[in-house]
N, C-alpha and C positions, 0 to 999 in steps of 0.2 A: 680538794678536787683534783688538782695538778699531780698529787700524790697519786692518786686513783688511777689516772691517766698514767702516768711514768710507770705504774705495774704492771699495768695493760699494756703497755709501750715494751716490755722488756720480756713478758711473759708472750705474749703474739712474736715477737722478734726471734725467742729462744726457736717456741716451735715454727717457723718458717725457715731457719737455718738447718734445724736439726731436719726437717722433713726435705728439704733441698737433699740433705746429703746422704738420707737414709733412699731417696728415689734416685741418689745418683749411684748407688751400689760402693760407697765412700771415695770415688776418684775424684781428685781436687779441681781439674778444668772442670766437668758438670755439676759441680758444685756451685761451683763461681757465677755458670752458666744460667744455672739455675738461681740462684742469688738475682743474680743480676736482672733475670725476665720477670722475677717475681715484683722486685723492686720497682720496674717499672712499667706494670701491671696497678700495683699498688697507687703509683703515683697519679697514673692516669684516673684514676677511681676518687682520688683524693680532689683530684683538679674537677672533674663533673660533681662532685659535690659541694663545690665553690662555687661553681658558674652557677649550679641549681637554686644555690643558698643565697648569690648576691644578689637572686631576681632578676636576675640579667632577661630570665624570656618572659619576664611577667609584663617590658615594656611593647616584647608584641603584641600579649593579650589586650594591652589594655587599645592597642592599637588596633586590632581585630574588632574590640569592643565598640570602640568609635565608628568604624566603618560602618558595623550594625546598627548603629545608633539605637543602642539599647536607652529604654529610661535609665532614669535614677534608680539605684536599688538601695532598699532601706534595710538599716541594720536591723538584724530579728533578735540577736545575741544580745546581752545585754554585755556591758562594757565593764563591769567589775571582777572579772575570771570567771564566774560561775556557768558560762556557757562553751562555747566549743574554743571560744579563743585560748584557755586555758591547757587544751588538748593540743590546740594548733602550735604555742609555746613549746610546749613539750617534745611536740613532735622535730621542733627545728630546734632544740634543745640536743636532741636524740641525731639529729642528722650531721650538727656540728661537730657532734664526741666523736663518731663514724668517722668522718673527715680527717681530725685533728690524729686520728690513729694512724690511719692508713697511710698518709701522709708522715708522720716521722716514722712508722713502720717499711715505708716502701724507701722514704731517705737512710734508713738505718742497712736496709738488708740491698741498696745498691752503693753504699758505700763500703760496705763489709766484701761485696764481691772484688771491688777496688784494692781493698787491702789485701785478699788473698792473693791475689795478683803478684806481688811481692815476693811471694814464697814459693813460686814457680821458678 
């Protein structure tokens, strides 16, 4: 799986460099510039899918919930995969991989603007 990820990681990385520098008409400040916005563009996108993922606002809901004083709600799912909770897995299966991209993707292409920095 980490294999999977590190292609992903190197094939998203190529074309974000390469389209940085084909939108900047190949001049190496907009390149960099562009590097650089994308990078932390990326990052911020990586960081709300962290906060989304750690449940950070599920403890307002549940807060919200209280206020309302809902009853009890009974599970309809049953608990051995075969219902939605299997779906629901996947889905935060699918939001973690999103994350973990964007996030070395957006670390990779604003440290790369870092480096060209150098060559100025």
């Amino acid at each position: 799986m980490w294999g999977n990820r590190l292609v992903w990681t190197v094939i998203l990385t190529l074309i974000s460099a390469l389209g940085c520098w084909i939108y900047a008409g190949g001049h190496l400040v907009q390149t960099i510039n562009g590097l650089f916005m994308t990078g932390l563009v990326l990052l911020m996108v990586a960081g709300i899918f962290y906060v989304i993922n750690a449940g950070f606002f599920d403890a307002f809901l549940r807060g919200f919930q209280y206020l309302k004083k809902k009853s009890d709600v009974a599970f309809e799912d049953p608990l051995d995969g075969s219902g939605s909770e299997g779906a629901e897995q996947r889905r935060h299966q699918i939001r973690s991989w999103v994350g973990v991209l964007c996030l070395s993707v957006g670390l990779i292409d604003t440290a790369l603007s870092f480096l060209l920095l150098t060559l100025m």
